[in-house]
Backbone as numpy.savetxt, mean C-alpha at the origin, in Angstrom:
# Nx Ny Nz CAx CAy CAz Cx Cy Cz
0.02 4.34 -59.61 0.54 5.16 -58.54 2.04 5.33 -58.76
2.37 6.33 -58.94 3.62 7.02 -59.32 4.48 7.08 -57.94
5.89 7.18 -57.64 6.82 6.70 -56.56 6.36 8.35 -55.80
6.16 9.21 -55.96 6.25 10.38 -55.42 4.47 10.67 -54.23
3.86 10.10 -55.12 2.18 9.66 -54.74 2.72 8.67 -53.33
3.03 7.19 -53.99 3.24 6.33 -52.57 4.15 6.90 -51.28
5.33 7.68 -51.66 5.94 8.49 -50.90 4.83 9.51 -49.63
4.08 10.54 -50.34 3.35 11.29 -50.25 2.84 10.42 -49.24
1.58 8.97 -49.32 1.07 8.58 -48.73 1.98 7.70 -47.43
2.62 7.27 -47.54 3.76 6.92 -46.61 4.09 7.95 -45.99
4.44 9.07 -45.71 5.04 10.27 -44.72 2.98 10.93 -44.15
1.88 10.56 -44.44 0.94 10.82 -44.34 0.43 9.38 -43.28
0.94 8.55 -43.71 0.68 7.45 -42.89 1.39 7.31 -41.66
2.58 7.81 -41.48 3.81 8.59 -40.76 3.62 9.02 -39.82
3.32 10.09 -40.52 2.56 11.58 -39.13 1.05 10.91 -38.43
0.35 10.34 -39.00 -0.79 9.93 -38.02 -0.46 9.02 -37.40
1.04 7.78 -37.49 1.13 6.81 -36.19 2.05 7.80 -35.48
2.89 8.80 -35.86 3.78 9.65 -34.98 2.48 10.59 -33.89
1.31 10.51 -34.24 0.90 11.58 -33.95 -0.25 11.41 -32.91
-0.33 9.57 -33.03 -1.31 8.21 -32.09 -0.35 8.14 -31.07
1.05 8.57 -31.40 2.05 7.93 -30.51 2.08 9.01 -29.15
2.39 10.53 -29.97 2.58 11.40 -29.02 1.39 11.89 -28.07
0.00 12.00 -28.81 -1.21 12.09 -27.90 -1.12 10.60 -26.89
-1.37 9.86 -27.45 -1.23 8.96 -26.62 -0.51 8.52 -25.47
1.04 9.10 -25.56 2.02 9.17 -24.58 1.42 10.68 -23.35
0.89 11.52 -24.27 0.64 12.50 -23.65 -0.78 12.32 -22.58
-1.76 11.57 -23.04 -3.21 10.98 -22.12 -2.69 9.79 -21.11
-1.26 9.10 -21.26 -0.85 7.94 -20.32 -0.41 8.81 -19.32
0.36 9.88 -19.76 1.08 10.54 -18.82 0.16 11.43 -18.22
-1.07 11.37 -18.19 -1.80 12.57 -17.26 -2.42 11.52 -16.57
-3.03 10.21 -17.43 -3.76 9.13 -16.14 -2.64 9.05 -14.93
-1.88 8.26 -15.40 -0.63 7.56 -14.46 -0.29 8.92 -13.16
-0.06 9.97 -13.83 0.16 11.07 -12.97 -0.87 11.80 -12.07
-2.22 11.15 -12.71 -3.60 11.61 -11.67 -3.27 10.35 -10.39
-3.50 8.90 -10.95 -3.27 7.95 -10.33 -2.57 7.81 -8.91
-1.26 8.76 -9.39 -0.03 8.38 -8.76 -0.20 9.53 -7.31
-0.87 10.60 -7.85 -1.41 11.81 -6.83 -2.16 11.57 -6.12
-3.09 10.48 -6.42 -4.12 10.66 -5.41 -4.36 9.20 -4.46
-3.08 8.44 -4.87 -3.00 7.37 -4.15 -2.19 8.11 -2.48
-2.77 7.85 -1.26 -1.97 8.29 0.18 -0.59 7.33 -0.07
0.05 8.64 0.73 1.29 7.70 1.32 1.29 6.07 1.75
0.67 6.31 2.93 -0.01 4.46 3.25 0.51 3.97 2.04
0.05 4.02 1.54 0.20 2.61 0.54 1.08 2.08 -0.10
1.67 3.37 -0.14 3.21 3.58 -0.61 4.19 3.06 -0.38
4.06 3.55 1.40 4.88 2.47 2.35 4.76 1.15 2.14
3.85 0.83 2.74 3.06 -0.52 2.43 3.47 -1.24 1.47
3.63 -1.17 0.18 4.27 -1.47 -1.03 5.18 -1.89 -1.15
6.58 -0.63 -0.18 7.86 -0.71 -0.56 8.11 -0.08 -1.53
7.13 1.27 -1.78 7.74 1.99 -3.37 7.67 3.34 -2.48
8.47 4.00 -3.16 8.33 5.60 -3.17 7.42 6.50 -4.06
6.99 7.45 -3.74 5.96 7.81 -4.03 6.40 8.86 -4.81
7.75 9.52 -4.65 7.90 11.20 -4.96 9.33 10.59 -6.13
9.42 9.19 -6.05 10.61 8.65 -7.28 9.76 8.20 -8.41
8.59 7.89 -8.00 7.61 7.66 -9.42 6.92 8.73 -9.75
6.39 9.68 -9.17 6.24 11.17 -9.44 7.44 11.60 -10.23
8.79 11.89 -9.58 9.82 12.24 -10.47 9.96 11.73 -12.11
9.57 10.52 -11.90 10.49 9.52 -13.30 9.06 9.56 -14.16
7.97 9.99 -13.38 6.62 9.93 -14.86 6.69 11.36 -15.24
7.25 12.55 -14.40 7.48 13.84 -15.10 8.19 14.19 -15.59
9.92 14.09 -15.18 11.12 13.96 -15.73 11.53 13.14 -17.27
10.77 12.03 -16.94 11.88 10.88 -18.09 10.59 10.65 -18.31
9.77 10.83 -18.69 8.73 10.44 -19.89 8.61 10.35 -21.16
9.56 9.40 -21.60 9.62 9.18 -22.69 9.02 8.36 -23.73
8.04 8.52 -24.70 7.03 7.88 -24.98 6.30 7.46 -23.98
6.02 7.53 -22.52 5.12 6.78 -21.81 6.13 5.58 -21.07
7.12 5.96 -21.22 7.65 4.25 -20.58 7.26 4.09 -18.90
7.90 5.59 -18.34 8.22 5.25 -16.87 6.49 4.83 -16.49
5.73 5.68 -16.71 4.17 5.59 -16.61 3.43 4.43 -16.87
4.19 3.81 -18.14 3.83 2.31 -18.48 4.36 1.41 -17.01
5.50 1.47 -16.99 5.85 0.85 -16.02 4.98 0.95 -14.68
5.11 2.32 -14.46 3.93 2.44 -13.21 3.13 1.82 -12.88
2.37 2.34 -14.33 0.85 1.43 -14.24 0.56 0.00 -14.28
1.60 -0.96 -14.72 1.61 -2.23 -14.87 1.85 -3.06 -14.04
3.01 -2.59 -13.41 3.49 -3.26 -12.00 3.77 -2.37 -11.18
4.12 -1.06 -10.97 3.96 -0.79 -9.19 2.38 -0.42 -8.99
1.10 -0.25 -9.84 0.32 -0.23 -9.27 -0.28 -1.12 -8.68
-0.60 -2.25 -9.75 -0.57 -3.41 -8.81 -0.36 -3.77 -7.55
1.25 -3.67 -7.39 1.45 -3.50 -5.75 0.33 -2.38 -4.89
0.03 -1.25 -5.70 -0.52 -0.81 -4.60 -1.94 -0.60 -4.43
-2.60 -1.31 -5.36 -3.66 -2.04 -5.53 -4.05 -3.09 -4.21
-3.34 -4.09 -4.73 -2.93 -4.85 -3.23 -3.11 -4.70 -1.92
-2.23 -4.06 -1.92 -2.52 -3.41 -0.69 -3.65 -2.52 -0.16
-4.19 -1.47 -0.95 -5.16 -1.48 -0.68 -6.04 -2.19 -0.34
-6.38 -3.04 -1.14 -7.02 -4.38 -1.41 -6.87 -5.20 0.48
-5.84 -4.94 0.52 -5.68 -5.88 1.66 -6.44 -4.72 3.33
-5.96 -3.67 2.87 -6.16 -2.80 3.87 -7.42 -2.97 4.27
-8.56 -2.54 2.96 -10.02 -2.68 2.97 -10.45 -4.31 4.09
-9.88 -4.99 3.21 -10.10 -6.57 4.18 -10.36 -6.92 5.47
-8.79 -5.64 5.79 -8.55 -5.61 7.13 -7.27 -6.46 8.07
-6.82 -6.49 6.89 -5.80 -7.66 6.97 -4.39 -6.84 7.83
-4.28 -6.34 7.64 -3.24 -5.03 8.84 -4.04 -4.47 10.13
-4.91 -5.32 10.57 -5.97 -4.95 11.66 -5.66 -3.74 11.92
-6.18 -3.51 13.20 -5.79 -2.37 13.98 -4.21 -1.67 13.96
-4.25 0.06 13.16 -3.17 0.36 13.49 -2.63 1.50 12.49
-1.58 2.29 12.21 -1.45 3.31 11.65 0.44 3.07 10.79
0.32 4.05 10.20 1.45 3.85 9.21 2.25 5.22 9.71
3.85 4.54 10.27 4.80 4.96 10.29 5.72 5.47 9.43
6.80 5.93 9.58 7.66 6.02 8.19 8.44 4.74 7.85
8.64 4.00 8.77 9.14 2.76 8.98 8.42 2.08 8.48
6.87 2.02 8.20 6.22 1.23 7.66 4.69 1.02 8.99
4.09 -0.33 8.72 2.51 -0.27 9.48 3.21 -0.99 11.30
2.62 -0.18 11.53 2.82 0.09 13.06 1.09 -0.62 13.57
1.11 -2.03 14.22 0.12 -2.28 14.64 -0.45 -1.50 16.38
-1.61 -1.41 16.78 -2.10 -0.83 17.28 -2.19 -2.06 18.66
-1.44 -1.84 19.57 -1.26 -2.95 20.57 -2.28 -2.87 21.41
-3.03 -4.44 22.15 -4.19 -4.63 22.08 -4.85 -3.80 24.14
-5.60 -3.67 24.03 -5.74 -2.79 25.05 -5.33 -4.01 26.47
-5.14 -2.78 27.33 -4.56 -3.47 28.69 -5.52 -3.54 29.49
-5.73 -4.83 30.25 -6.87 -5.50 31.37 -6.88 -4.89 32.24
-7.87 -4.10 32.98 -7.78 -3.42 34.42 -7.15 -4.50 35.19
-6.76 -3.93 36.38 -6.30 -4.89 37.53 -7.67 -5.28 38.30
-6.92 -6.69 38.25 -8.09 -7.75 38.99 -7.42 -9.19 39.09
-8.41 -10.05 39.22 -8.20 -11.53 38.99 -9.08 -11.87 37.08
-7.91 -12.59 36.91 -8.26 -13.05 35.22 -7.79 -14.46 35.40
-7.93 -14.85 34.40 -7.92 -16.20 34.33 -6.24 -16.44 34.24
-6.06 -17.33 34.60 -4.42 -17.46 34.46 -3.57 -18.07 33.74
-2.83 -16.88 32.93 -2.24 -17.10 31.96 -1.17 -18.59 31.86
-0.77 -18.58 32.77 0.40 -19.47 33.12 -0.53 -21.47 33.02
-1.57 -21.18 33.58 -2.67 -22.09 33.39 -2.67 -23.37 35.10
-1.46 -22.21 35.90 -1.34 -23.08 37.25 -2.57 -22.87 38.14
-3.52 -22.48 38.09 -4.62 -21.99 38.88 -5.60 -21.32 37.98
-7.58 -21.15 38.38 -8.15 -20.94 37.59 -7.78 -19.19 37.85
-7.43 -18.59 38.50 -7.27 -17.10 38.59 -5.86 -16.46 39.06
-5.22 -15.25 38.44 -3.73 -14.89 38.62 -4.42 -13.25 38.87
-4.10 -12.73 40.31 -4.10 -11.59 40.32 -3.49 -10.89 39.30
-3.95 -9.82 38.39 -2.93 -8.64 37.26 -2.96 -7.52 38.00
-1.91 -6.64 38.18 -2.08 -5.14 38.78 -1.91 -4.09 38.21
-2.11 -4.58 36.79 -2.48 -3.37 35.66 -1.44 -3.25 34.56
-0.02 -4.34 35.38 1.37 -4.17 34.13 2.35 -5.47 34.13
1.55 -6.44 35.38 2.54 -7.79 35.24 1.12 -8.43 35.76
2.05 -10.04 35.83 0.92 -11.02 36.82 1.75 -11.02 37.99
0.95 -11.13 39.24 1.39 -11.04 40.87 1.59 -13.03 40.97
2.16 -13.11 41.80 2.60 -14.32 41.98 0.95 -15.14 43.22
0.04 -14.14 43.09 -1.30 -14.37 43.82 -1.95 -14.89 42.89
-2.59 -16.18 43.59 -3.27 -16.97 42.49 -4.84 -17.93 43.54
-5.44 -17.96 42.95 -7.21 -18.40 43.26 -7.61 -19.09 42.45
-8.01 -20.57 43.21 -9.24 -21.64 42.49 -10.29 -22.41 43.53
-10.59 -22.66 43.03 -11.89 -23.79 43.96 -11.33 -24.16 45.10
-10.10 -24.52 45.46 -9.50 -25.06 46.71 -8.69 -23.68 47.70
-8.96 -22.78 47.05 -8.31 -21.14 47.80 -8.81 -20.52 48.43
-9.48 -20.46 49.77 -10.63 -19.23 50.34 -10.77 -17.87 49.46
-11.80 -17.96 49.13 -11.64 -16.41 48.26 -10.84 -15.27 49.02
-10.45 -14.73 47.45 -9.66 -13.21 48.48 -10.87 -12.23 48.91
């Protein structure tokens, strides 16, 4: 094998890892960018990532695949997670703010006698938004 032959095969060997590199950068960058679209806001929040700065940096600065690499390695994860957690149920009841998850506060007791919170008597009149200073047990003529 003559220097011009091994040459030959070297710039041939070249172009097919240059050429693994650029398809390849080019199929990361359409997963990561399907990925990144069809994950909701929710989760986003949830995370602590932005949604439209990793959109930017996998279309903008895609260079070989990095920002996308990055994406996919560790902020999805995070939002994996979370999902993950959502499904569980672990953020019970409740909806996502811009501020972040906004729990869903637990419904309010008609007015009546309930058991009493305070634990001075077995019953504390409620009148729909405090406790009344009216209170009933075994030793109280019923109201």
């Amino acid at each position: 094998m003559d220097g011009s032959s091994a040459f030959g095969a070297g710039l041939v060997v070249f172009f097919i890892l240059w050429g693994v590199v650029v398809i390849g950068s080019l199929v990361f960058f359409i997963v990561a960018l399907v990925d990144i679209i069809r994950r909701p806001d929710w989760q986003w929040k949830l995370a602590g990532q932005e949604k439209i700065v990793w959109l930017l940096l996998v279309i903008l600065v895609n260079f070989l695949a990095i920002p996308a690499l990055i994406y996919w390695f560790s902020i999805r994860k995070k939002l994996m997670a979370v999902e993950q957690a959502a499904a569980s149920g672990q953020y019970g009841p409740g909806h996502v703010t811009y501020s972040g998850w906004e729990p869903t506060p637990p419904p309010v007791p008609p007015p009546g006698w309930h058991p009493d919170p305070a634990g001075q008597s077995q019953l504390r009149w409620w009148n729909g938004t405090r406790w009344s200073e009216h209170t009933w047990d075994d030793r109280t003529p019923a109201p």
